[in-house]
Backbone bond lengths (Angstrom), bond angles and torsions (degrees), N, CA, C in turn:
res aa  C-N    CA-C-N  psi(-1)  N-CA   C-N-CA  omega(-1)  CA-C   N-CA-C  phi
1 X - - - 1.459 - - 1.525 108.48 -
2 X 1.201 112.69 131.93 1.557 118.78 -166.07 1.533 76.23 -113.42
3 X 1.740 101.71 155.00 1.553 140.84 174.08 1.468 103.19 -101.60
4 X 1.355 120.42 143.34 1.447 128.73 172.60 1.115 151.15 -21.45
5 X 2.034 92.01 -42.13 1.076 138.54 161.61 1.506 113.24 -20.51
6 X 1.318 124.97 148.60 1.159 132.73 162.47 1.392 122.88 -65.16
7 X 1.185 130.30 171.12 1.344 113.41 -171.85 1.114 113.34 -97.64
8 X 1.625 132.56 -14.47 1.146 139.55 173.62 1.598 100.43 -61.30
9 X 1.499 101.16 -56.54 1.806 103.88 -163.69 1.595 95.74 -60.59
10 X 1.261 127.58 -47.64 1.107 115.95 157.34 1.280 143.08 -19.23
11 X 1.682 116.54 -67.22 1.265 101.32 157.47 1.034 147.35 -87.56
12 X 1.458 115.66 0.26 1.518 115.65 154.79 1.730 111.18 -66.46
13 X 1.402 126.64 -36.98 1.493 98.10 166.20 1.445 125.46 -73.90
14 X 1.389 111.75 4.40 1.362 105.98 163.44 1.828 118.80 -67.73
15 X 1.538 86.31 -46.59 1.348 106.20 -175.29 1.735 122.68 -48.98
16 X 1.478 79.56 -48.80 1.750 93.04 175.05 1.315 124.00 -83.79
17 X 1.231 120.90 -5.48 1.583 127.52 141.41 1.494 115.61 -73.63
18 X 0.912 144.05 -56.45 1.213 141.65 -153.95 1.734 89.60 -66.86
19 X 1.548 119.90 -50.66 1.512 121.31 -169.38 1.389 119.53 -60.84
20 X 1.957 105.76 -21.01 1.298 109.59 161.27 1.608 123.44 -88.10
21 X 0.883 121.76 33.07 1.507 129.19 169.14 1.397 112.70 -72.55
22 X 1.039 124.60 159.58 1.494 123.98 169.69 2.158 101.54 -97.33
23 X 1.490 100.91 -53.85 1.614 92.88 177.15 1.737 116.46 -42.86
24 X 1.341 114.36 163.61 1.166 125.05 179.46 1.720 105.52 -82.80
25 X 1.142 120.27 121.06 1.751 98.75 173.94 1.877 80.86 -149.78
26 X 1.847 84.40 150.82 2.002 107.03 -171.92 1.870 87.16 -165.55
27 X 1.618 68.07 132.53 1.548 91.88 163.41 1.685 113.85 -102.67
28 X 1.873 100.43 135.84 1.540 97.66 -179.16 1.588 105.02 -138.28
29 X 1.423 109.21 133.45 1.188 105.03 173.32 1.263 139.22 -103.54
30 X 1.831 145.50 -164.48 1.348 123.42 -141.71 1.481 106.15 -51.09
31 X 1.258 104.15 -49.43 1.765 111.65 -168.07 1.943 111.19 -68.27
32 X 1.159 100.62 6.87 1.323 111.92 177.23 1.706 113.30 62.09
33 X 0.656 119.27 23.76 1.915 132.92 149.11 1.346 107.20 -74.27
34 X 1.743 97.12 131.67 1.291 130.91 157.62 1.618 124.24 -39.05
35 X 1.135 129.72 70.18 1.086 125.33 162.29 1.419 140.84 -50.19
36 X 1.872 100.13 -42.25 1.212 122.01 172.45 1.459 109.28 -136.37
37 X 1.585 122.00 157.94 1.102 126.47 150.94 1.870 120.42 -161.90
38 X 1.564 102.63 131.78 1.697 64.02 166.42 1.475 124.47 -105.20
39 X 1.339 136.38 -135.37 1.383 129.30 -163.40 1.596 113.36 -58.27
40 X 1.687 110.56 -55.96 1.220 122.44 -170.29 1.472 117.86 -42.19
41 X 1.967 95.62 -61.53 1.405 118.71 161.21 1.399 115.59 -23.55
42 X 1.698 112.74 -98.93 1.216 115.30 165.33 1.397 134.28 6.62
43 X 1.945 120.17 -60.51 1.391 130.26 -176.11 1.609 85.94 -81.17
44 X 1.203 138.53 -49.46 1.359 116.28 -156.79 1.497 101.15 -73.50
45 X 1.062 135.02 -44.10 1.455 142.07 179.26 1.737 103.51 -46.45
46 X 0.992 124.57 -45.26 1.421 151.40 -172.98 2.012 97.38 -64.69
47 X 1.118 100.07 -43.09 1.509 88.08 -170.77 1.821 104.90 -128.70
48 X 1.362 87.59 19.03 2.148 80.87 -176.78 2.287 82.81 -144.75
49 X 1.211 112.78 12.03 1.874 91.45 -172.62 1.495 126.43 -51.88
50 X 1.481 100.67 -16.85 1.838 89.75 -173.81 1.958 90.58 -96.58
51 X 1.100 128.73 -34.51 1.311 115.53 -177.82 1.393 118.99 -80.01
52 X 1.308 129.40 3.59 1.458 152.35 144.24 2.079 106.08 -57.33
53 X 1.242 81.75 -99.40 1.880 85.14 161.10 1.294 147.16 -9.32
54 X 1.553 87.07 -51.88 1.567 105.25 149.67 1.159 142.89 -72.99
55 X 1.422 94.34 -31.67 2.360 89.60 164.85 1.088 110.17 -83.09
56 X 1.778 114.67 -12.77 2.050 110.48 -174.36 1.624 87.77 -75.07
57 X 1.210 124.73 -45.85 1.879 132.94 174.44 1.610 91.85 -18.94
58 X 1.630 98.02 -82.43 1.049 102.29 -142.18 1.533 103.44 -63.86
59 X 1.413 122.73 -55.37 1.635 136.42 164.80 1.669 102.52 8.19
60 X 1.427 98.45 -67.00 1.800 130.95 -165.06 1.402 95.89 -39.40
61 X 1.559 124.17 -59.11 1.360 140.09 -155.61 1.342 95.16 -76.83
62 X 1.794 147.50 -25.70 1.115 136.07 -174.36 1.648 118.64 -76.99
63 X 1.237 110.81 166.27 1.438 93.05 -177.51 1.326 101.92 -129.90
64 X 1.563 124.58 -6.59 1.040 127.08 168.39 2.004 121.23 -66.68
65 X 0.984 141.14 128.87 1.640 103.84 176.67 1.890 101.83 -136.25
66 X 1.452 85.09 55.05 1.437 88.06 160.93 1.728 123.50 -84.62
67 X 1.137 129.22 166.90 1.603 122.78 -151.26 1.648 104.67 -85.25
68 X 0.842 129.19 102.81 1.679 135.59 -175.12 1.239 115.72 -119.82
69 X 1.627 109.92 114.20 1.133 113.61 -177.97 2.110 121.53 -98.28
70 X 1.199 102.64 139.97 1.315 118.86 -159.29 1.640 92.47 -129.40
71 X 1.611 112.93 159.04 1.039 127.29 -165.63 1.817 120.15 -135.91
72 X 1.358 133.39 144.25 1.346 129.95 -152.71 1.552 90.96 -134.79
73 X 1.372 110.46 174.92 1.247 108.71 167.03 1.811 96.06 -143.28
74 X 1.276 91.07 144.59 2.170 93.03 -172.68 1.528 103.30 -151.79
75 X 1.605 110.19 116.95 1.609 107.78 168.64 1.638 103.64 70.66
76 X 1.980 131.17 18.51 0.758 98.04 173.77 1.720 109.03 93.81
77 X 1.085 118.84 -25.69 1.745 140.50 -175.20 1.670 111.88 -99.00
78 X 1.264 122.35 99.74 1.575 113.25 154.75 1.205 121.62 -45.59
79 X 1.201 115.41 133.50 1.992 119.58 157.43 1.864 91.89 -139.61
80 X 1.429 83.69 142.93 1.271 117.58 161.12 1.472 117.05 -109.61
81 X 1.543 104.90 129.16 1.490 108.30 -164.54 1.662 106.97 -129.50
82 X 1.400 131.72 170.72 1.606 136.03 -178.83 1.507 82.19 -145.17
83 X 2.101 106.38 158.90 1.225 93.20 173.67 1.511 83.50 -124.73
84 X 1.702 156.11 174.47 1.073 145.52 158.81 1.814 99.25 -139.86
85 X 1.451 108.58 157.16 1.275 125.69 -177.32 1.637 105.33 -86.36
86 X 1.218 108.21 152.74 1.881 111.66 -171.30 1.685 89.32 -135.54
87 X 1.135 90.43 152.05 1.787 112.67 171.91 1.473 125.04 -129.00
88 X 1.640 117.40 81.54 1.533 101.79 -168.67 1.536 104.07 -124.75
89 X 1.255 136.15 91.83 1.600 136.61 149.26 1.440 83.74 123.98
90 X 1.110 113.96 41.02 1.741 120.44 -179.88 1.707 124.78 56.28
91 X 1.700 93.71 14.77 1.513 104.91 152.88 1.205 137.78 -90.74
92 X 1.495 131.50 161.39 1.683 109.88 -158.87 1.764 77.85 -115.42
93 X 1.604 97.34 163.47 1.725 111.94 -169.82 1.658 77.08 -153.98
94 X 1.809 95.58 158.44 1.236 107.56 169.98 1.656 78.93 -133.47
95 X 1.640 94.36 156.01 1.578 125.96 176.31 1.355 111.04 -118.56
96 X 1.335 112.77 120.03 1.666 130.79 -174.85 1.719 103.96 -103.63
97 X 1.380 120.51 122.46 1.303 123.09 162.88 1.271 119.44 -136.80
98 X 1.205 145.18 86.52 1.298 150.45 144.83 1.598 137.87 -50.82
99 X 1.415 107.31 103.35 2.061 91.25 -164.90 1.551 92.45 -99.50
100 X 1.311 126.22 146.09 1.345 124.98 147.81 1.914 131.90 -18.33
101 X 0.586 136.76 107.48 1.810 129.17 -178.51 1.948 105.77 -131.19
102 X 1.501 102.07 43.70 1.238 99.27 -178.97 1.832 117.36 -88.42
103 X 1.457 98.00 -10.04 1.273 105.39 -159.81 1.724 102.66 -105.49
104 X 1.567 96.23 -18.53 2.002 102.95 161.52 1.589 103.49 -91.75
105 X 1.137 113.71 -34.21 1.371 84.69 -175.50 2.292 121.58 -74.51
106 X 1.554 106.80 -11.67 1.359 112.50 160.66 1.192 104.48 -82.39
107 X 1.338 135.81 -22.68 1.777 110.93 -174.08 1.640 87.70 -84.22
108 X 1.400 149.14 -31.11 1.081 135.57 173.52 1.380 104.37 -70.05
109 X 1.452 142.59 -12.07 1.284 117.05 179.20 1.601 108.92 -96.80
110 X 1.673 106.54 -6.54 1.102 100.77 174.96 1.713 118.19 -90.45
111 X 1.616 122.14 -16.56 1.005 129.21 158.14 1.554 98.88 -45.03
112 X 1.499 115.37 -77.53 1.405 103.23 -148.34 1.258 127.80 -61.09
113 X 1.789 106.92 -16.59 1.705 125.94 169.44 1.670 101.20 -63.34
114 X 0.814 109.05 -12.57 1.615 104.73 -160.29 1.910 93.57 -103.79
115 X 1.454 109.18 -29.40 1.379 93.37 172.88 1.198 128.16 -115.46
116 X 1.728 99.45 41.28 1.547 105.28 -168.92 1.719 93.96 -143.25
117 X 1.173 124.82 -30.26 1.348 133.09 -177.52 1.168 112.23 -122.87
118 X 1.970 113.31 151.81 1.163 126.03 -171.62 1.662 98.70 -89.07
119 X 1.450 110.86 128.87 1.479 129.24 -172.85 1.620 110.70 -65.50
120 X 1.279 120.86 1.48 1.478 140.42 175.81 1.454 107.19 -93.11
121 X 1.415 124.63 -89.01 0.994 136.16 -154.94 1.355 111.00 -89.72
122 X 1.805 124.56 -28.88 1.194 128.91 -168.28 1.611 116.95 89.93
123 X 1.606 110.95 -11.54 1.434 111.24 -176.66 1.726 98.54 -55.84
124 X 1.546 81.59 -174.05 1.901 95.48 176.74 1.530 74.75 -93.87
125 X 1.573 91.35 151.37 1.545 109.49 163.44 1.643 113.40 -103.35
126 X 1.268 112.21 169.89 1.522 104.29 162.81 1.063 167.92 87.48
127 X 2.137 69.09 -136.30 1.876 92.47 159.05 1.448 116.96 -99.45
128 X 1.295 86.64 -11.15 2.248 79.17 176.16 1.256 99.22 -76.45
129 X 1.528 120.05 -59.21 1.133 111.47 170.76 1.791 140.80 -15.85
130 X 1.451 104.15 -56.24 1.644 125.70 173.85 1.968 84.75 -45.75
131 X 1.286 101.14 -81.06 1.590 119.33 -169.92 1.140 111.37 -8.71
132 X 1.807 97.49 -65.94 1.456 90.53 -171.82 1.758 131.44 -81.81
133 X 1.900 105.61 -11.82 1.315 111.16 153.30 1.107 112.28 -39.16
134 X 1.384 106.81 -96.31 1.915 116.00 -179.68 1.521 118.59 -23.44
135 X 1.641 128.23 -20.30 1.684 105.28 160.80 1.688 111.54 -106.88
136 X 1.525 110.74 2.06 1.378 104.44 168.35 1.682 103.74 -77.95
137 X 1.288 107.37 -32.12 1.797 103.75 157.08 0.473 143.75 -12.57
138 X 1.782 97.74 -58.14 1.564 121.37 167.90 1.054 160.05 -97.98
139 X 1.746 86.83 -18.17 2.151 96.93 164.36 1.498 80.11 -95.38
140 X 1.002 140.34 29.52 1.988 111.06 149.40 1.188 107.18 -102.10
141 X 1.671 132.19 -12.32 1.544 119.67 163.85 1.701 112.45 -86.62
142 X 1.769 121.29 15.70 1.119 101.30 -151.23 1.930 70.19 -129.55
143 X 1.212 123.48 -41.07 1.207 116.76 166.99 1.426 131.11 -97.45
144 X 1.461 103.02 17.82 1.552 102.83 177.77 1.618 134.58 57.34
145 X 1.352 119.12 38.06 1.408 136.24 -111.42 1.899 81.28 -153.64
146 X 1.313 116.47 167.72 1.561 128.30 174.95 1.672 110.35 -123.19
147 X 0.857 124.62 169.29 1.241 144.29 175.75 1.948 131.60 -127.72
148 X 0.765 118.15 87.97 1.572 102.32 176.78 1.301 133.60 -76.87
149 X 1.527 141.92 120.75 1.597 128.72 157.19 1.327 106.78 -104.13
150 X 1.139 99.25 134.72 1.910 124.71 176.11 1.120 102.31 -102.30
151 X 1.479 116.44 123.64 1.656 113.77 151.57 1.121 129.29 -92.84
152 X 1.423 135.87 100.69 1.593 124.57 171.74 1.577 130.51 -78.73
153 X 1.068 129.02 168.20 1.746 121.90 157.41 1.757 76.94 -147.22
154 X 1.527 94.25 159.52 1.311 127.79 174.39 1.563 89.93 -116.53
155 X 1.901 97.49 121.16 1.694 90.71 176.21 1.529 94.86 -131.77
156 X 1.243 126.42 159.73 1.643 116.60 155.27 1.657 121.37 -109.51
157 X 1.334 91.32 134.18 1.278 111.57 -176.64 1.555 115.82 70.02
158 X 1.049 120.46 -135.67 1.654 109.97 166.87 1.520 129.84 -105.93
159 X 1.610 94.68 1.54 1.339 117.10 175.69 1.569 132.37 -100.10
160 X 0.889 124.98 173.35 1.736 120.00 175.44 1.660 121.61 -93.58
161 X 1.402 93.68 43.27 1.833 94.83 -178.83 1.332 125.49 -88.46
162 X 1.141 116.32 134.03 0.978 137.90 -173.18 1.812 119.49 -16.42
163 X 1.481 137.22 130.56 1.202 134.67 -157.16 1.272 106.46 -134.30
164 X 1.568 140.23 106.49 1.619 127.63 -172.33 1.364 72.78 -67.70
165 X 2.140 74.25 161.47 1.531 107.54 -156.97 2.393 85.99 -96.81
166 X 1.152 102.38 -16.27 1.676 99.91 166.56 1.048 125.59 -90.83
167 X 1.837 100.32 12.17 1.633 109.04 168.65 1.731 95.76 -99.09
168 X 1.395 126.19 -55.82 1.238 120.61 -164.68 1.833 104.99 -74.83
169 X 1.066 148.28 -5.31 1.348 160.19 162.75 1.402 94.47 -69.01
170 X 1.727 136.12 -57.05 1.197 133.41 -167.47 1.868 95.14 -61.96
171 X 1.289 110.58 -55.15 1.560 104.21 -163.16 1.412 100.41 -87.29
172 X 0.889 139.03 0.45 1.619 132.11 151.50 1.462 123.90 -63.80
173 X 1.698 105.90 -29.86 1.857 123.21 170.79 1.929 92.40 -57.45
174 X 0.985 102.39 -60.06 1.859 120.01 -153.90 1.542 96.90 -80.42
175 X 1.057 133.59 -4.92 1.695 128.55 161.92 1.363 126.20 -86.46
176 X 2.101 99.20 -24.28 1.289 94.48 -164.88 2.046 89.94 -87.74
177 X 1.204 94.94 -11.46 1.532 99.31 176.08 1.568 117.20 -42.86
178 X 1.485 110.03 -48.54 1.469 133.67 -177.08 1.491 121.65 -66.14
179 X 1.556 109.06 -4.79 1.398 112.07 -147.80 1.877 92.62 -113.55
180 X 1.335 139.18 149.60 0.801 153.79 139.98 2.175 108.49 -35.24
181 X 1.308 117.72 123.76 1.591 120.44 167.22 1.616 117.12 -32.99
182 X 1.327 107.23 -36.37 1.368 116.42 -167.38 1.502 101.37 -91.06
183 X 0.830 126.73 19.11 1.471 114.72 -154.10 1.843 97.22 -125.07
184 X 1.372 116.03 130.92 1.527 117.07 -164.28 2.014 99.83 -91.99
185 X 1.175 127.67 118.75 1.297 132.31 158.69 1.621 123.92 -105.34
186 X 1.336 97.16 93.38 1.359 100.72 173.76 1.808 127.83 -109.23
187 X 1.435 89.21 155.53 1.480 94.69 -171.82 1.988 107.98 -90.64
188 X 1.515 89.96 117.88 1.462 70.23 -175.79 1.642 119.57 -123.12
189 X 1.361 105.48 -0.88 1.876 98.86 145.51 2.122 95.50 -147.55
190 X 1.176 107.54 -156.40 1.566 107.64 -148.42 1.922 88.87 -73.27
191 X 1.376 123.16 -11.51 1.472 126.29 -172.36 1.756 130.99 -128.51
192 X 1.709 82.34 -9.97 1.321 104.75 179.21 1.535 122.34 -101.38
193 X 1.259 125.30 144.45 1.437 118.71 161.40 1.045 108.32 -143.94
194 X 1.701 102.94 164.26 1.718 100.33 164.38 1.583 108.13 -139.70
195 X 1.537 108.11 154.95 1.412 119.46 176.32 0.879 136.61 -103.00
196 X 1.649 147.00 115.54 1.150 142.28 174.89 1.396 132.18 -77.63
197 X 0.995 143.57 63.87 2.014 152.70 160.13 1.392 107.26 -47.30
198 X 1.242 113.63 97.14 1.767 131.95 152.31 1.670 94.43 -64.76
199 X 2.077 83.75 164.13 1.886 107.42 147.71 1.890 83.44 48.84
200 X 1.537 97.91 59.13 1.143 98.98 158.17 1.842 116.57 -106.70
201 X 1.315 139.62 145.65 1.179 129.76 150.48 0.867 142.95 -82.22
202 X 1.288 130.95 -17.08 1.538 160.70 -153.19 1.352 122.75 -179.06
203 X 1.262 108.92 168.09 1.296 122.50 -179.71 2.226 107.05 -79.91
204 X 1.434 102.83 -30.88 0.841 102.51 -175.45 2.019 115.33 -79.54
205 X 1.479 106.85 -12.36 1.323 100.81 149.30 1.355 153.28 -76.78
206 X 1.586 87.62 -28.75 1.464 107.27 148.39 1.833 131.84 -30.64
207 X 1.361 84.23 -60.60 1.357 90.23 -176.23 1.471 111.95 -74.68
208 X 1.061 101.49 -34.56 1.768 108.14 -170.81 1.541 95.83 -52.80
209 X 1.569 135.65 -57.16 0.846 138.38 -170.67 1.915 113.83 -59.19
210 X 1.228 111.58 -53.47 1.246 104.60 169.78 1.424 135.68 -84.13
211 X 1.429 108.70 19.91 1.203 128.75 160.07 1.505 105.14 -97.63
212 X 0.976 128.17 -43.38 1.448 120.78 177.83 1.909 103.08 -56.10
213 X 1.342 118.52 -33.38 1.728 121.55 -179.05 1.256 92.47 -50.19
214 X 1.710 95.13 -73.04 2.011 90.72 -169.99 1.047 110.97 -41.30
215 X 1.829 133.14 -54.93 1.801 109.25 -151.68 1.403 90.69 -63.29
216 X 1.091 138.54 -32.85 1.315 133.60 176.99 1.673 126.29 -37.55
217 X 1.023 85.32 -55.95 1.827 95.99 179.26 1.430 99.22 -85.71
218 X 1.660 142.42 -1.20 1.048 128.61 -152.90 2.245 96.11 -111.52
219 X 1.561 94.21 -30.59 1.145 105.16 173.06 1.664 113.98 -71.18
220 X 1.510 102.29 -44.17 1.506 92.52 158.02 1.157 152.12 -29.03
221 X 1.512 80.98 -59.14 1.890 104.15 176.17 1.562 103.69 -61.09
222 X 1.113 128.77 -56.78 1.376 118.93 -172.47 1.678 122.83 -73.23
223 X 1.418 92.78 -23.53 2.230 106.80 163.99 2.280 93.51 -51.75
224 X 1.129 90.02 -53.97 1.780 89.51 -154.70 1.667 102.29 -80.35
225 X 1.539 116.23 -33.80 1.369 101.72 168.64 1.727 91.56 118.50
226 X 1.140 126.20 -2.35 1.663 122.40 -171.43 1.263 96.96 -104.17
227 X 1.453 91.21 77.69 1.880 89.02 167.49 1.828 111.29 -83.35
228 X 1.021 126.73 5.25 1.377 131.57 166.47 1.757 123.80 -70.27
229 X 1.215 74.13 -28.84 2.474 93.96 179.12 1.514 99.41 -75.59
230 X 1.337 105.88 136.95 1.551 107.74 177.90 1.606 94.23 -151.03
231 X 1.411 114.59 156.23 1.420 144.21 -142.84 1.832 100.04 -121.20
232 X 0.805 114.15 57.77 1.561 110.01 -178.75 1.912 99.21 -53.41
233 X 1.636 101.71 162.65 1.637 97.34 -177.79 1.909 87.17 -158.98
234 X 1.215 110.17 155.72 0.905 136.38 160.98 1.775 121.74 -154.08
235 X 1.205 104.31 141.41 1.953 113.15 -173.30 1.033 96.97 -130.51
236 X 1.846 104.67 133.70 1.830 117.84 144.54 1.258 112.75 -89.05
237 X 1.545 125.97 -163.12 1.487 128.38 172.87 1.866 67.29 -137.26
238 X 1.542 88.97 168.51 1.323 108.84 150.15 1.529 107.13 -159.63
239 X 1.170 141.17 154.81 1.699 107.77 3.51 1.855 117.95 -47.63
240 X 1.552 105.79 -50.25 1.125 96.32 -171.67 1.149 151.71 -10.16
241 X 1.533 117.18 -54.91 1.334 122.41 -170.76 1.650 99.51 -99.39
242 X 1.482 126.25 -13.71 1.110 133.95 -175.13 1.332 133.89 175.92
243 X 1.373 118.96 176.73 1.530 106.20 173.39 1.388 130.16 -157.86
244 X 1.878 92.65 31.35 1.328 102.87 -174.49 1.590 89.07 -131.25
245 X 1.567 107.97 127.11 1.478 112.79 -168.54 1.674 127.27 -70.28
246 X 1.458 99.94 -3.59 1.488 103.73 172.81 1.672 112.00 -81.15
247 X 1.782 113.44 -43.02 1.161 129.18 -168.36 1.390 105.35 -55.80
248 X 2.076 107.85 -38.81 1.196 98.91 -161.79 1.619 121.22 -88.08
249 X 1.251 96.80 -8.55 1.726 109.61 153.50 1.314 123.81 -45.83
250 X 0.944 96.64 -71.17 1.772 127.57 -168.58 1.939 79.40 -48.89
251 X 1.041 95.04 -55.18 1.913 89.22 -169.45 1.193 124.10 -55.45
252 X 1.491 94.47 -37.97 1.879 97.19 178.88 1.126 102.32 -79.46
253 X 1.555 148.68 -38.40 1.197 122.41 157.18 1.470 144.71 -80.28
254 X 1.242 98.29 17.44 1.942 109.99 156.94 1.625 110.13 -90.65
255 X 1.681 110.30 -30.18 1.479 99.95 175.98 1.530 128.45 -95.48
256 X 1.427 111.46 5.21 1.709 145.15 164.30 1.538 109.53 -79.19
257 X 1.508 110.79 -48.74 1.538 104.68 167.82 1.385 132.43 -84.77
258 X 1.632 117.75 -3.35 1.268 146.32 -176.86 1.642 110.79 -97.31
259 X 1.673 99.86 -32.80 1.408 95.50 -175.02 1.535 128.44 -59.78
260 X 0.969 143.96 121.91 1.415 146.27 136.59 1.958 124.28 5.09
261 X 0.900 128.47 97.68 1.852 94.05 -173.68 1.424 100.49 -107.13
262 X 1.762 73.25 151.79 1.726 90.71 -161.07 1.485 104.00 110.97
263 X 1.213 130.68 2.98 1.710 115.44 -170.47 1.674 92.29 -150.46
């Protein structure tokens, strides 16, 4: 629906809307010159023009021109951009619009932190955890290779009393100390964890490795003075002992609560 308006006044309030946009939008034609832009445009053109240029390049070569959105990165800043073809006095124009999406793409990174890590400690929780079992699964049938999960609980004394939660956060800092980079530590209820050790050879590396956790947590204990906190542990191998990642849980903590301490 057109207004009364003249068409000039017309398109200058087109104009002066479009310049108040916050997205980036520029018109470019065959030779890829700026015909139009308004403010946003302008600065992004200003500090991104040859990597602009280059998707109108490539754009040019498609023959499809349905609306497809593609993504840049600038200053640290997401934009999501579309490019579309224009037709005016039987000249061809391409239309550039890029909006900011820096602030969805952190609430999505904070979703996925939130469903992959414990909001305490920062470990993987879980389900990352499971994840990354199930492909150590799989480059150990593909390299012939072992796997370890350790189950721990931090208990005091021989009983289930109560543990501030800025006590088990402190010795969760000083475990991951003990642990090899590669090595997965997850939290898997408010006292429990378990560990994942790839590019195993033996059983006897196994242990080496989760013996290095304990002296870890063991030096702790005596830095802070709670010689009452103790580190229960139990380990599977897999394939060995199994190869379905729930079973092999369940195992390391039947042979963690079975274990002996001291042996």
């Amino acid at each position: 629906m057109m207004s009364e308006n003249s068409p000039e006044d017309f398109s200058n309030l087109v104009v002066q809307a479009v310049m108040n946009i916050e997205d980036a939008i520029a018109i470019f034609d065959e030779s890829l010159q700026v015909v139009f832009s308004n403010d946003s445009g302008s600065l992004l053109i200003e500090h991104s023009r040859e990597e602009i240029t280059k998707k109108i390049r490539d754009f040019k070569h498609q023959t499809e021109d349905s609306t497809t959105y593609h993504h840049m990165k600038r200053s640290g800043r997401w934009l999501r951009f579309y490019i579309k073809r224009l037709m005016a006095a039987e000249k061809r124009y391409f239309l550039f619009v890029a909006e900011d999406i820096s602030d969805l793409k952190l609430a999505e990174q904070t979703i996925a932190q939130l469903a992959h890590f414990d909001g305490e400690t920062g470990l993987p929780n879980y389900v990352l955890f499971r994840d990354r079992l199930n492909m150590a699964l799989f480059r150990n049938r593909r390299n012939n290779l072992s796997s370890m999960v350790a189950a721990l609980e931090l208990c005091s004394g021989g009983g289930t009393s109560t543990i501030e939660e800025s006590t088990i956060l402190d010795m969760t800092d000083e475990l991951m100390k003990g642990i090899r980079k590669s090595d997965t530590l997850c939290r898997f209820s408010r006292r429990e964890f378990l560990l994942l050790a790839e590019d195993l050879k033996d059983q006897r590396s196994a242990s080496t490795i989760l013996r290095k956790a304990l002296d870890s947590f063991e030096k702790w204990k005596a830095v802070i003075g709670e010689l009452s906190l103790e580190l229960k542990s139990g380990f599977v191998l897999l394939p060995r002992d199994g190869v379905d990642p729930e079973q092999l849980v369940n195992k390391a903590f039947e042979f963690m609560q079975n274990r002996v301490p001291g042996k």
